[in-house]
C-alpha positions as CSV (number, residue, x, y, z in Angstrom):
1,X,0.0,0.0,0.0
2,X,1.3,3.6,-0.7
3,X,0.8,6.4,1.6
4,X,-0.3,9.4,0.5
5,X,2.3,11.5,1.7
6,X,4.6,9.4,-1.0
7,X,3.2,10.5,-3.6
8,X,5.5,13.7,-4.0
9,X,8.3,10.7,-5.0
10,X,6.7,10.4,-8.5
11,X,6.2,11.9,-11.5
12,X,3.5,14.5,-11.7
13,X,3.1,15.1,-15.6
14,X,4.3,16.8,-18.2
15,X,2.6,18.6,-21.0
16,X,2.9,15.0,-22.8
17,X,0.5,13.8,-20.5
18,X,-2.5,14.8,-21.9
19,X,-3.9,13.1,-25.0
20,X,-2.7,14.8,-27.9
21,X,-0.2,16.7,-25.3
22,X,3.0,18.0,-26.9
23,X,3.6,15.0,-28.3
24,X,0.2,14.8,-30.5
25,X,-0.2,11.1,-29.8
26,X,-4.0,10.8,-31.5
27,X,-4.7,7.3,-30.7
28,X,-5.0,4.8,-27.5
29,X,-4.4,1.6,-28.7
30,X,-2.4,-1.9,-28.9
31,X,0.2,0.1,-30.9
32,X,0.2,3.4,-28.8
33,X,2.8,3.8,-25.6
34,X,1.2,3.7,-23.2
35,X,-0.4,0.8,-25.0
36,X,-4.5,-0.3,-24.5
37,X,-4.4,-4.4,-23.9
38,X,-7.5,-4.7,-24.6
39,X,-10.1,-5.4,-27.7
40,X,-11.0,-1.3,-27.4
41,X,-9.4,1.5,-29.4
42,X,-9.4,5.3,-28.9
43,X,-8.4,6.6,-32.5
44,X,-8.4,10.4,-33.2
45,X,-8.4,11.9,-30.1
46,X,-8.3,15.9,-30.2
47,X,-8.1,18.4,-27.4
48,X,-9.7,22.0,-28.1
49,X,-10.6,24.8,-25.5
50,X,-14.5,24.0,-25.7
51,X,-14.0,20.3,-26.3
52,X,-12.7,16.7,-26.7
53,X,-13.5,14.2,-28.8
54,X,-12.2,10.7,-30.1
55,X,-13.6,7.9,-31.8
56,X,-13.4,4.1,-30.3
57,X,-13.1,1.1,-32.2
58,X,-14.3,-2.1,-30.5
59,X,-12.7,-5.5,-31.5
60,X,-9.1,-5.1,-32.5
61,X,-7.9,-3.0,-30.3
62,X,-6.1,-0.8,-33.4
63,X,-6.5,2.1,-34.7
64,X,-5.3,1.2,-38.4
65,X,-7.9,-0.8,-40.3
């Protein structure tokens, strides 16, 4: 079990973090890092100031057809 006061010992974020983030990584799926491991897919995910939207596959797990 980890205490809460531990927490401060890891990594917070970075503007990475956020799907796209800085990195415009667009997709959650087997293929992405971090990776889904699962049969769902979260393909093009995009991040505006009103709103977020993304589209999910179910049955693969990938983004590419």
């Amino acid at each position: 079990m980890l205490q809460l006061e531990d927490i401060k010992q890891f990594n917070r974020g970075d503007a990475g973090d956020p799907y796209p983030g800085t990195s415009n990584n667009t997709a959650f799926d087997n293929g992405s890092k971090p990776a889904s491991t699962g049969k769902i897919a979260i393909c093009n995910i995009s991040l505006t100031a009103a709103a977020a939207s993304f589209d999910v596959h179910v049955g693969a797990g990938s983004c590419r057809n």
